[in-house]
C-alpha positions in Angstrom: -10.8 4.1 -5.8 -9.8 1.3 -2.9 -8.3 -0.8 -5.4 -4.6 1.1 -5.9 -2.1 -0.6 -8.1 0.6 1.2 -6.5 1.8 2.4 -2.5 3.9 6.4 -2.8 7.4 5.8 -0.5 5.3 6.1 3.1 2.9 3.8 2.2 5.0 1.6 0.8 7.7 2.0 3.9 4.8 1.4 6.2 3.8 -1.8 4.4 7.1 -3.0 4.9 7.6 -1.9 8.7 10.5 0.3 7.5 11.3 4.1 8.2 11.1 6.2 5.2 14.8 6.5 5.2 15.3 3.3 5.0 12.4 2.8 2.2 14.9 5.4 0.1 17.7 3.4 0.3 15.9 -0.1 -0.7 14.4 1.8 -3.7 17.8 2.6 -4.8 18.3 -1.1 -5.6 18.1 -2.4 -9.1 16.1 -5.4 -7.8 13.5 -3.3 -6.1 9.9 -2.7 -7.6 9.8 0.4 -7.8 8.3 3.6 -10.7 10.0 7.3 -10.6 7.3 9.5 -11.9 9.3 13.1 -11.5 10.2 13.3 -7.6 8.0 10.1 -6.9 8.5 6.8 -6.2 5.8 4.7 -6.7 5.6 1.0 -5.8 3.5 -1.4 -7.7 1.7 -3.7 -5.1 2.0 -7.0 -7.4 5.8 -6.3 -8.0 6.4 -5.4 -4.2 4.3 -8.8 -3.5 6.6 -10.8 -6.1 10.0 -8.9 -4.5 9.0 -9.7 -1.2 8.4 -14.1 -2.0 11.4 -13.5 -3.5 14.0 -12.1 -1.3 11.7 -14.6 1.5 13.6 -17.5 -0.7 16.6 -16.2 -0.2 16.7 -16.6 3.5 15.4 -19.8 3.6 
């Protein structure tokens, strides 16, 4: 299946051009799109999409 709806941490902190450490701490925010399924942390690509316009805005 090519089409995922969701990145595991070290996709996700690869996506973002972020170490995996670092990827931890963001997912520890409440604003951050992110699913804990057990141990995992799973990141939906539409809400990681919609957090990232968003936190762009910010900076603006």
């Amino acid at each position: 299946m090519d089409d995922k709806l969701a990145l595991n941490s070290r996709e996700a902190a690869s996506a973002l051009g972020i170490s995996l450490p670092t990827f931890y701490e963001l997912s520890n925010r409440a604003d951050f799109p992110c699913i804990r399924v057990g141990r995992r942390v799973l990141v939906p690509i539409d809400g990681l999409r919609a957090w990232l316009l968003k936190e762009a805005g910010k900076h603006d």
